[in-house]
N, C-alpha and C positions, 0 to 999 in steps of 0.2 A: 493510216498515214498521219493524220490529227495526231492519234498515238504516241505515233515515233517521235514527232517534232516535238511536245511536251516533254516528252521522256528525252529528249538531244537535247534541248534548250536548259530544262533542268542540270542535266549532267557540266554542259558548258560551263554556268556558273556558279557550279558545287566545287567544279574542280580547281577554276582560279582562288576559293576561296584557304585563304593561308590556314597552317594549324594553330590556334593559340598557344597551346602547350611549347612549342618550340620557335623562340623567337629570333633565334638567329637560323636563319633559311639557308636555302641553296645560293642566293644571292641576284644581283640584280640580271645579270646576264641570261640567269636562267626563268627569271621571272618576264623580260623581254624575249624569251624566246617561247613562253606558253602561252604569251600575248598572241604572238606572231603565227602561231600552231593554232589557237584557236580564232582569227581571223581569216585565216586560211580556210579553213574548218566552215565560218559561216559563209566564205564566199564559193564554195562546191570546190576548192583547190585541191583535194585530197591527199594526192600524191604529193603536192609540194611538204603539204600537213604533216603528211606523216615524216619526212625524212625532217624538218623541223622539230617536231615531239619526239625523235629518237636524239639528236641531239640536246634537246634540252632535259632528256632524263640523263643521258651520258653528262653533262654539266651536273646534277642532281647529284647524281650516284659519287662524281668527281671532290664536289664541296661539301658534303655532309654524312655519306653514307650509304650504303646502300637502304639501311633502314630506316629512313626520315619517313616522313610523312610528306616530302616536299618529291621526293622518289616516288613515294605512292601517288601522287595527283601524276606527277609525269607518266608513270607505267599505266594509270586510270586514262587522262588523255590519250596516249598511244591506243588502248585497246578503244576506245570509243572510235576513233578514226576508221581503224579496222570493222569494226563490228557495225560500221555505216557504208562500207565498203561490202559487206558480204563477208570478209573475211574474218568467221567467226573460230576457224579453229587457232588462228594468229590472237585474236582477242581475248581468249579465255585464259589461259595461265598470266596473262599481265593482268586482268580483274582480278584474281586469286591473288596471286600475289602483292597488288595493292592491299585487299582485303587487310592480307596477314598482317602487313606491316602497318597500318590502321589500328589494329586488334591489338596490336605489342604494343603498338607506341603510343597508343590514345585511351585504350579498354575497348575491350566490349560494347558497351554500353555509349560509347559517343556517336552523336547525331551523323562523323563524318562514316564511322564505321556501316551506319544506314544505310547512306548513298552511296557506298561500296555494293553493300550487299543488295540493293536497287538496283543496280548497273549489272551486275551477274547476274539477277533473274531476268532485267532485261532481253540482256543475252539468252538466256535459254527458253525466256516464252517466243523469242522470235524464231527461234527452232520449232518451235512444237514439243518442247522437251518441259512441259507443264508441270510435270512432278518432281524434278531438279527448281522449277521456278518459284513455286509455290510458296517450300518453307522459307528462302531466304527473303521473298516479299512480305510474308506474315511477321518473321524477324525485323527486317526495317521497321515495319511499321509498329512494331513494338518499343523498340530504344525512340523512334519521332516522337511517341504517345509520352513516353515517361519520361525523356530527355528535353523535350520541348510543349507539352500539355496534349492534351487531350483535341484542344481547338485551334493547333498550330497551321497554316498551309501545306508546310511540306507532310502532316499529316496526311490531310487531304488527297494530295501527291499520290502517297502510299496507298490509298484508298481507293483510289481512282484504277490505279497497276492493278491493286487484286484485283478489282471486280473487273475487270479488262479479261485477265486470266480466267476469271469464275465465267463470263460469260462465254470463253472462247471454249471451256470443258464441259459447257450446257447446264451451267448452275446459275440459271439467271434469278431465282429468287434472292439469291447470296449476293451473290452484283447486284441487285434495284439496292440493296440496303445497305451495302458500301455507298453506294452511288450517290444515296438520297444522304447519307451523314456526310459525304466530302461536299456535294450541295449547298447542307449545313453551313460547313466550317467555311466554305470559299463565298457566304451571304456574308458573313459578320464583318461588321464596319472596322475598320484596322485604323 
């Protein structure tokens, strides 16, 4: 349960965070309405949540494309909602296709493409579906490591999720040593 909440409270404020790359957005409307989706969201409103994050990706998709980046936080919000809900076969093609449009529009390689691929393993360690969760967890934590250093927090983050997973497939010597490196990183004075 701990878990979840780390991994939701992360995702929360990954997702309002805007793309640099693209600075003209979806616009304010839409930006007031993932406010509105995500206070929803902390206060267990779910159902209101979600019919709010379908409009405000429909606003997204509306003012910039369906390929922004401002699309993908929205389609990322929606399937969070869902996938806090149970409703993981509703959440998985809007993580992918956040993903994709991440991957186009940003690289590979950006921090936000990460927390894309963070949120789909999410999604499938909470199934039990370990071996779908695994490599996109070891990928995030790859682009956090090179993208943001070696001793960044959301490194840490990603460290924490694998050995989560390592412990849950009975490889807890592999988890104590994630464990004890995000440890590490979340002692250092900031």
């Amino acid at each position: 349960m701990i878990r979840s909440i780390q991994v939701i409270v992360l995702v929360a404020v990954m997702c309002l965070t805007a793309a640099p790359a693209y600075t003209q957005g979806a616009g304010i409307e839409w930006k007031i309405l993932n406010q509105e989706a995500m206070e929803l969201y902390r206060t267990g409103k779910y159902d209101r949540a979600i019919v709010v994050a379908k409009k405000a990706l429909e606003v997204a998709e509306k003012n910039v494309g369906p390929n922004h980046p401002d699309v993908a936080t929205s389609l990322n919000n929606l399937a969070e909602l869902y996938r806090t809900q149970g409703q993981y076969a509703q959440a998985e093609p809007l993580y992918k296709r956040s993903l994709a449009i991440k991957e186009k529009a940003l690289g590979p390689d950006h921090p936000d493409v990460a927390t894309s691929l963070n949120n789909l393993a999410a999604l499938y360690d909470m199934q039990g579906q370990y071996a779908q969760a695994e490599p996109l967890y070891k990928r995030s934590l790859a682009i956090r490591e090179k993208a943001l250093g070696p001793d960044h927090p959301d490194v840490a983050t990603s460290l924490n999720n694998l050995a989560w997973l390592y412990r849950a497939t009975k490889r807890i010597v592999e988890a104590e040593k994630l464990e004890e490196r995000a440890a590490r990183i979340r002692a250092i004075k900031r």
